[in-house]
Structures are given as C-alpha cells and as structure tokens.
VOBA-50781 format. One record per residue (C-alpha): residue in one letter; z, x, y. Coordinates in pm, whole numbers, padded with zeros to 5 digits, always signed. Layout:
// residues N
aZXY
...
// end
This chain:
// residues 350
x+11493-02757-13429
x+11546-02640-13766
x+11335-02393-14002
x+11142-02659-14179
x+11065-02867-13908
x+10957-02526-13708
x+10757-02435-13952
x+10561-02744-14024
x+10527-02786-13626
x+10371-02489-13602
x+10122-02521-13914
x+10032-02856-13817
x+09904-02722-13486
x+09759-02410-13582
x+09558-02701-13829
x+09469-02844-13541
x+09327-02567-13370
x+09139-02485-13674
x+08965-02812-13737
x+08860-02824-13368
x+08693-02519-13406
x+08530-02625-13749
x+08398-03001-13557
x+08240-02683-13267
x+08065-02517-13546
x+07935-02837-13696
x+07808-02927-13415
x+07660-02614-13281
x+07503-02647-13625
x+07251-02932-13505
x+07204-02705-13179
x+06889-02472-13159
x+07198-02268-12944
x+07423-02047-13161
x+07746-02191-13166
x+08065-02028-12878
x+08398-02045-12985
x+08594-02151-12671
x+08793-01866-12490
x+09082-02170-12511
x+09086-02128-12858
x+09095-01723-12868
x+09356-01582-13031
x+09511-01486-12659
x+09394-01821-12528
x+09632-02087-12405
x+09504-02347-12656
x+09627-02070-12979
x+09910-01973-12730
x+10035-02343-12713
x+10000-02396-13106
x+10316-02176-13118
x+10530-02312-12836
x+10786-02419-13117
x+10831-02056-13206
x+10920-01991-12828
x+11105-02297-12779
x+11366-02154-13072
x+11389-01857-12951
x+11371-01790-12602
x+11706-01772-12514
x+11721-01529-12740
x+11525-01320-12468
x+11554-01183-12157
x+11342-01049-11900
x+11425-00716-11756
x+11400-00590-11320
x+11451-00267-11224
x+11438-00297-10823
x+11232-00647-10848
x+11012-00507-11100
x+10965-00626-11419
x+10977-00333-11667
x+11110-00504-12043
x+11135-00776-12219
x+11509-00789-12431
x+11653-00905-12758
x+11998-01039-12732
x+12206-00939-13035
x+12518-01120-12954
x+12726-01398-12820
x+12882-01163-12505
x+12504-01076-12388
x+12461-00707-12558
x+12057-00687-12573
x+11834-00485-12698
x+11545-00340-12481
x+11306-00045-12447
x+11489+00229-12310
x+11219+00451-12171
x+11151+00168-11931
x+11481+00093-11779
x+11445+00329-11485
x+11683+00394-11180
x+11760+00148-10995
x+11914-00250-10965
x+11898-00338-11295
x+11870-00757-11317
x+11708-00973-11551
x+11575-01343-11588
x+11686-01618-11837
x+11521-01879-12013
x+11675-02139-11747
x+11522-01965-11481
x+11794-01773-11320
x+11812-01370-11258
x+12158-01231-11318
x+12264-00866-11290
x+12257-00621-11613
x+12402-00340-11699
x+12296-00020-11915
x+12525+00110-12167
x+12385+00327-12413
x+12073+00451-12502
x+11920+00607-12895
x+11697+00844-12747
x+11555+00901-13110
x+11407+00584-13115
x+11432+00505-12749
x+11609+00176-12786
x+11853+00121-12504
x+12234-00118-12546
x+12280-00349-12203
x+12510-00583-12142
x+12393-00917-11930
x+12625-01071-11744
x+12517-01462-11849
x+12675-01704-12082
x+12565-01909-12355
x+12290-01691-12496
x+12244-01705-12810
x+12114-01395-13080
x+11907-01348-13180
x+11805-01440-13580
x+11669-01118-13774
x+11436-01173-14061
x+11563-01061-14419
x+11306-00902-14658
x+10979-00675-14610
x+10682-00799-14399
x+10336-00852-14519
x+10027-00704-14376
x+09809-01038-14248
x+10143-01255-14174
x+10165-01423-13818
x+10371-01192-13575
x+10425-01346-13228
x+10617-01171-12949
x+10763-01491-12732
x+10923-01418-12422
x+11136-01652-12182
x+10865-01916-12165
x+10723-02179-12347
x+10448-02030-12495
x+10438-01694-12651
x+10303-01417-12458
x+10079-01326-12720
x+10012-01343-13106
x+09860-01121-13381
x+09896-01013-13721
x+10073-00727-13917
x+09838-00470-13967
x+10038-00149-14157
x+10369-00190-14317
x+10642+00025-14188
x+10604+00368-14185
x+10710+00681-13985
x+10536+00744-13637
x+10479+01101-13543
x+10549+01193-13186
x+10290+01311-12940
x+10179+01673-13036
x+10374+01900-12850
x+10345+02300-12791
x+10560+02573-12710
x+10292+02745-12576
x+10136+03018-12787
x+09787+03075-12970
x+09783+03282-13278
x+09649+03566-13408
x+09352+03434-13600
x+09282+03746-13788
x+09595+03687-14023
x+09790+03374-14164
x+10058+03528-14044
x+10193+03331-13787
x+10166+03647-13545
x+10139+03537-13176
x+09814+03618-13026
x+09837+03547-12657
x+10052+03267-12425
x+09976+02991-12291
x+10073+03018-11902
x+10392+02806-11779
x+10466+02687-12119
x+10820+02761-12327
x+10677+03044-12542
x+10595+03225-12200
x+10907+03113-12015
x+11128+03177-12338
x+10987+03586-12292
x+10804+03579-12666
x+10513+03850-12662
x+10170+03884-12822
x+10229+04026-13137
x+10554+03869-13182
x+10549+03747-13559
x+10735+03376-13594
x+10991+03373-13901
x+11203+03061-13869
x+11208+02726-13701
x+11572+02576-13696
x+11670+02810-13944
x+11411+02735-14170
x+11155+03050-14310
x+10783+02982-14235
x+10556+03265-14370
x+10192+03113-14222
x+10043+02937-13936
x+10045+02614-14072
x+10367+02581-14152
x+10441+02652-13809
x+10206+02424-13631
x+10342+02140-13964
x+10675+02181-13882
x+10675+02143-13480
x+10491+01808-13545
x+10808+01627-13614
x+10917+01755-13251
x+10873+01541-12926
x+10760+01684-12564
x+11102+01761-12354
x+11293+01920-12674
x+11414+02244-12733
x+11371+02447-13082
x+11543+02754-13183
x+11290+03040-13315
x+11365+03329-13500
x+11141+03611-13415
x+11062+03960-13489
x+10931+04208-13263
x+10839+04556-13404
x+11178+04648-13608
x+11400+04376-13434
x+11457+04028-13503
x+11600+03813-13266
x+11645+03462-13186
x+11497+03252-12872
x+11500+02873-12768
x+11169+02734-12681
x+11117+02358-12491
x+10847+02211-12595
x+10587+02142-12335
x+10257+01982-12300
x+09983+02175-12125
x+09923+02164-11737
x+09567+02107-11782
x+09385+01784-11928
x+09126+02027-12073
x+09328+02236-12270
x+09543+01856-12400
x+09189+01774-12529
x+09130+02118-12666
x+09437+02169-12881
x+09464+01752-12904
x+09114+01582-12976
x+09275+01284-13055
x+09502+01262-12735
x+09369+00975-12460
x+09186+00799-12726
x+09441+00531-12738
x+09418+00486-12404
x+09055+00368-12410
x+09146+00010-12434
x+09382-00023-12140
x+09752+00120-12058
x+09984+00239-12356
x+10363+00289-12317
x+10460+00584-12185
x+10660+00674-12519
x+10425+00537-12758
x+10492+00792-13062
x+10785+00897-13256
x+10997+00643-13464
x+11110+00661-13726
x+11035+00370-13938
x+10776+00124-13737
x+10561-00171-13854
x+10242-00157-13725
x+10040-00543-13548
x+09734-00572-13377
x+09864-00773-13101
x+09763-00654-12676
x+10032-00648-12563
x+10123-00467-12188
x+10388-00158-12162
x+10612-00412-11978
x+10575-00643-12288
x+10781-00425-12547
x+11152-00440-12559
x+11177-00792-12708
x+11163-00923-13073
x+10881-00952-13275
x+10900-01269-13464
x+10777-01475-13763
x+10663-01866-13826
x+11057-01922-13871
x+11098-01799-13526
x+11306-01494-13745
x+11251-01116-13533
x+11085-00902-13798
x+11124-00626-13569
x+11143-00503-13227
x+10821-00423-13018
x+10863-00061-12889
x+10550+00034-12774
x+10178-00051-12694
x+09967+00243-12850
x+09645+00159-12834
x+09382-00112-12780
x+09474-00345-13078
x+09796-00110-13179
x+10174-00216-13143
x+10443-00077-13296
x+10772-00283-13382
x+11080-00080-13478
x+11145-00275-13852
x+11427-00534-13805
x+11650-00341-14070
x+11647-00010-13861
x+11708-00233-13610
x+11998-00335-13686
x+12129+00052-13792
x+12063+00108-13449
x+12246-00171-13287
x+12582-00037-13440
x+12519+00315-13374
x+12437+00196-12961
x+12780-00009-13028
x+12965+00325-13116
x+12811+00529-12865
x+13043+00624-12556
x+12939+00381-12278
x+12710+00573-11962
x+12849+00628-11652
x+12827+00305-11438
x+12611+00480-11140
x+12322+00492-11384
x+12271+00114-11392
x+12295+00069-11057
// end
C-alpha cells in the first residue's frame, strides 16, 4: 500500500470512529442518562485499535518480537535487508535469545552489540525477506498521532506526542555522602553506610574539589554535576584531606533503604504509581516524549506516524501516561556506531 492510500485509509476510519461517537452523543442527548462513550471506542480499545490496522499492515514486518528463554522481553526495529534490528538492550537478558515474525514463525537471534549510553542493543535475526524499516525525515509535532505497531494487525497501542525531544536525566544517583551544612563548601559531613563514598575510604571532613577533573567550589555544583551520572558508574574525585590532596574513584550507588531513596529522592516511585516502568527508564540523550501505556516488554520497536514512517524508537515506559522514544535521527547515529562496534562474544546470546 502506498503513502497516500495509507494515509487516507487511516483518516477515513479514524472519521468513522469519530462520527459514531458524535451519532452516541446525539443520542444520549434525548436521554435523561448522561451519555458513555463505549470502552470499544477508547483510545486503547479495539474499535480505535482497528482504525489503524493499515499502519500495522505496512509495517509489521518491519518488527520483530523478542524471547529470551520463551519469554517475551522486546519488541525490535529491523534496520536492514540481512535482519540487523534494533531493540531495547536492558531487556535482552541471558539466555536463548529467539524472536517471532510477522508470518508467525520464531527463529533464533543473536546479540551483537550493545550502546550502553542509550541502551539500544544491534541483533542480528536469522530470517529472510524482512524488510526496514522506513524512518521519518523532519521534527515531530507535539499533538501528532504516534502509534507503536507490533507484529500484528492492529497496533498495540496509540497516543499522541506530548514534549518534543529533549535530554532525559538519569535516575539520581549518590556516592554516598551528606554534607556539612554549616558551609557551602562542599565539605563532607558524615557517610552514608555501604555506599562508594564509604567503600572508596573518603572521611568526614574531607572537602570535594573536582569531579572528572573539573573544579567545584560549593555543594551544588557537586550534587549539579553528578546528575548527569547513572547508578552502576564510577567518577573520579579529587579530594583534600587536611594538607593533602588526593584522588579517589567513587561508583555511584543507590541507597539500601527505600526510606532514605524517598528522603534524598521525593520524586523517586512516583512514576510508578500508574503501573510497571522499564527498568532503565531515565537517561538519553535526546528523547521525544508520548502519552501512550505502553508495558516494559512493549519498548524496543519503532514508534511510527500516519505514513507508517518510525519517528523514533520507544525506549522506555516511565510513567503512567509517559513514554519515551529515542528521536529517529539519533537513531540512526546510533545504528552506525552499533555497526562499528566490535561484535560480543557469541556465549552471551546464547
């Protein structure tokens, strides 16, 4: 089917859906009942759903579904003729990696490289005949249709840009020290237990002076600075002690206890309110933002307009009505950069 027939297809029956639900309204109108919009004609209703089977039916063999060990874990974006796709790689644990088709049939994959940064993971399916892919050229605008199809014939859900693409912050991460609150100084006032400050042998009244090389004179530069820094990595600290300076590497480390997370992170759990969230949900570097629910297992595929185009990737589910999409053109950065990457050892797919 080609983009103007898609395209009409679609708006005729998203028209259709409309009007129906005008002729309810009129009706209810006449009713001493107020008037119920059918849960078939929600926006995560089959009735909407089925209004953009066209976008599914040009591109779901663009997608694939990935197994780890039976399970399924990630939905993929295929990005060329020889089956290199595209998938979350956070989700792609050990074990026998497979993944179903469009035509119904599971076939074994295999993970090659993974971006860590923006935890996008390279894997090669061993199929024929897919076909890439189609990335959308030009910016997205906030209201536009974005619908995340899968390997069916109805998308698994649709929604609307929300945010334009921006940078997501990680998680807020600590290495483990309160300060000395009776100076901006960023003078270390006692340690967190079993964190990296603690581990890494830093003392109360220890004075911070540089993060990665870079001075920081105050508190809030300090606490500034290690926002850019995810859970799991290591910084390098100067610091002086009395007359000596010194240098130590500290991992950064969430606390052991869920009330000290919610004491030094008010806003951490609040996206989880409205069901599960991805396990990395935070830190990209350029992501556009939809209101689509989607489930964890959900992200990993394209994110696509009315031309059935992929506007982006979906990367994570943050919160009740939050999605992120990696934006198609960082997308495709990434893709050649996964491309260059040496390829993993083979016992890590298996």
């Amino acid at each position: 089917m080609n983009r103007p027939s898609l395209l009409l297809c679609v708006r005729k029956l998203v028209l259709g859906i409309g009007l129906a639900t005008l002729a309810q309204v009129s009706l209810a109108q006449d009713s001493p009942f107020p008037a119920m919009l059918s849960r078939n004609h929600f926006r995560s209703g089959e009735g909407t759903l089925r209004a953009f089977a066209p976008i599914s039916a040009a591109t779901r063999h663009s997608i694939v579904k990935f197994n780890v060990d039976g399970e399924t874990v990630a939905l993929g974006a295929v990005v060329d003729t020889n089956g290199l796709t595209l998938t979350k790689a956070s989700e792609i644990k050990k074990g026998k990696l497979t993944c179903w088709l469009a035509t119904e049939r599971e076939v074994d994959a295999e993970l090659l490289s993974v971006d860590e940064e923006e935890d996008v993971a390279l894997v090669q399916v061993h199929a024929q005949g897919l076909e890439p892919i189609r990335w959308a050229f030009g910016e997205v605008s906030i209201g536009q249709w974005a619908i995340t199809p899968g390997i069916g014939e109805s998308p698994h859900a649709v929604g609307i840009i929300s945010a334009l693409s921006r940078k997501i912050r990680p998680q807020r991460a600590f290495i483990g020290v309160q300060f000395d609150f009776s100076t901006s100084l960023p003078k270390i006032g006692e340690l967190l237990p079993g964190l990296g400050a603690e581990k890494a042998g830093l003392k109360p009244g220890d004075f911070i002076i540089a993060i990665e090389g870079a001075v920081v004179t105050n508190r809030a530069q300090v606490v500034e600075t290690l926002r850019d820094f995810r859970v799991g990595q290591t910084i390098k600290l100067r610091i002086q002690r009395a007359e000596e300076q010194f240098e130590v590497v500290v991992q950064l480390m969430l606390p052991n206890s869920d009330r000290l997370r919610r004491e030094f992170d008010p806003e951490q759990g609040l996206g989880q309110l409205g069901g599960e969230v991805s396990h990395r949900a935070e830190g990209f570097e350029q992501a556009i933002e939809h209101d689509t629910v989607l489930q964890p297992w959900l992200c990993g595929g394209p994110l696509v307009n009315l031309d059935g185009e992929a506007i982006g990737l979906n990367i994570a589910r943050a919160g009740r009505v939050t999605t992120y999409a990696l934006s198609s053109k960082l997308v495709k950065r990434i893709v050649e950069k996964l491309k260059s990457m040496p390829q993993l050892p083979s016992e890590n797919s298996k």
